[in-house]
N, C-alpha and C positions, 0 to 999 in steps of 0.2 A: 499219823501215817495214813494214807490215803488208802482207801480199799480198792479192789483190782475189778478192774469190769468185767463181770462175767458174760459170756457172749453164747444166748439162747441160738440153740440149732436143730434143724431137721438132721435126721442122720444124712439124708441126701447133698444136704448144705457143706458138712462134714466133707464128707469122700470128695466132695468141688475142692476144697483150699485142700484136701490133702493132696488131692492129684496134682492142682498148679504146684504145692510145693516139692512135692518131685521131680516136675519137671523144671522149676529152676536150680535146683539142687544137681542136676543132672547134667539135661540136655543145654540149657540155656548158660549153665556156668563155662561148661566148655568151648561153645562159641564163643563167648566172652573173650575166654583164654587166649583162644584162636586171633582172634582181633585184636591184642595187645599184641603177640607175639608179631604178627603182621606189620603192627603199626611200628613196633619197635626198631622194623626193620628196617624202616626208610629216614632212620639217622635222627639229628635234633628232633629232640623233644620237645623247645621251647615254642617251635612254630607247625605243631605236629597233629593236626586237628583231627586226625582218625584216632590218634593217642589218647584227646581228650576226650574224642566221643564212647572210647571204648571204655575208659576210666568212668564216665558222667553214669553209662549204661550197667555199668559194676556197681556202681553208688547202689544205684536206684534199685538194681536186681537182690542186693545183699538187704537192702534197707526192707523189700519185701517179704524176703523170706525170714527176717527175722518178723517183721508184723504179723505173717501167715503164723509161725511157731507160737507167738504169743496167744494169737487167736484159738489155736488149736487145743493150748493147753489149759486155758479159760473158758474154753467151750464146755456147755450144759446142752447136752443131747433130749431134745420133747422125745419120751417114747410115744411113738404115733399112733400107738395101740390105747393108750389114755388120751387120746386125743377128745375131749367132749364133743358133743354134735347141740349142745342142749348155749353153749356159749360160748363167744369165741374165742380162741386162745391161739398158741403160737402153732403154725401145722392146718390151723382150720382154713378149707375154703369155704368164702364167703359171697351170696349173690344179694347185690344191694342194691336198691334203685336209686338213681344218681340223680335226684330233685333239680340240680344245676342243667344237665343233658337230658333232662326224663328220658334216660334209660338204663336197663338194667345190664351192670357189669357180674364180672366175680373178679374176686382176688385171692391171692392166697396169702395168707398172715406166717412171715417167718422174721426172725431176728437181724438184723442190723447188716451182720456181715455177709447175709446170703439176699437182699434187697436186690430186686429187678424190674425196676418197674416197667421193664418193657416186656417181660415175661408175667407181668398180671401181681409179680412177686412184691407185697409192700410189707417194710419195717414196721413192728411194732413198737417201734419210738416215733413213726412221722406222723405228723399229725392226721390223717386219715387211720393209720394203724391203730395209733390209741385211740382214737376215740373211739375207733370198733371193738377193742380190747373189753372182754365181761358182759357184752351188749348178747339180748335173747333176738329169736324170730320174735318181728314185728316192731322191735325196738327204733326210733326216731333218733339221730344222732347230728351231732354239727360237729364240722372239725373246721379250725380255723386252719386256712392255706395263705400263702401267698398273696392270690388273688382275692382272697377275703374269706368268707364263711360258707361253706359246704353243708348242704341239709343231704343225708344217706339216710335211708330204711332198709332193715335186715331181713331181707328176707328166705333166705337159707342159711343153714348151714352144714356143713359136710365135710368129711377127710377124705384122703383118695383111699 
């Protein structure tokens, strides 16, 4: 039997999916409703394309809030307050000089399901994440990308 992904999280990360899951539980189910009952009402269903966009829309809304439940209940909360400053771990932000751009960014190292890489937010599974993953100040690190192989040095580390 396969064991169940546990899914590392900030508490911050947390109250994100629990709030979307609200609001499709909620807000988003009811519009749904709302659009079926509309579509319903304009007869055959066989040639009834708001029918099926509203059904396609239900799919996809149901399919997620069961994903969000699963994630939720698999979630492992970092207390932030253990958060190390001495290595990095999930929670930590990190300023590292980016040997590709010679310059210095920061990130913030959180878990899978809270990833953003437009908010600076990167997974400790992607390859930039782990290979920052246990690394000190000053430590040298390569991650293989995409584009080939990434030389980072660590030179902070901090929680907010």
């Amino acid at each position: 039997m396969s064991e169940v992904k546990k899914y590392m999280m900030t508490y911050e990360g947390v109250k994100k999916l629990e709030d979307e899951l609200e609001f499709l539980k909620t807000v988003k189910r009811k519009e749904i409703t709302e659009k079926i009952k509309v579509a319903l009402g304009y007869g055959d269903l066989s040639e009834n394309s708001e029918y099926d966009e509203a059904k396609n829309e239900q799919a996809f809304t149901e399919g997620r809030i069961i994903q969000l439940e699963n994630m939720l209940k698999n979630a492992v909360v970092v207390d932030e307050s253990e958060i190390s400053t001495d290595t990095v771990t999930i929670g930590s932000i990190v300023k590292v000089k980016d040997y590709d751009f010679d310059e210095e960014v920061e990130y913030i190292i959180v878990g899978s399901a809270e990833a953003d890489p437009m908010e600076s937010k990167i997974s400790n599974e992607s390859p930039v994440g782990s290979a920052l993953m246990g690394k000190k100040v000053g430590d040298i690190v390569e991650a293989v990308v995409p584009s080939g192989v990434s030389k980072f040095e660590v030179l902070g580390i901090r929680r907010d």
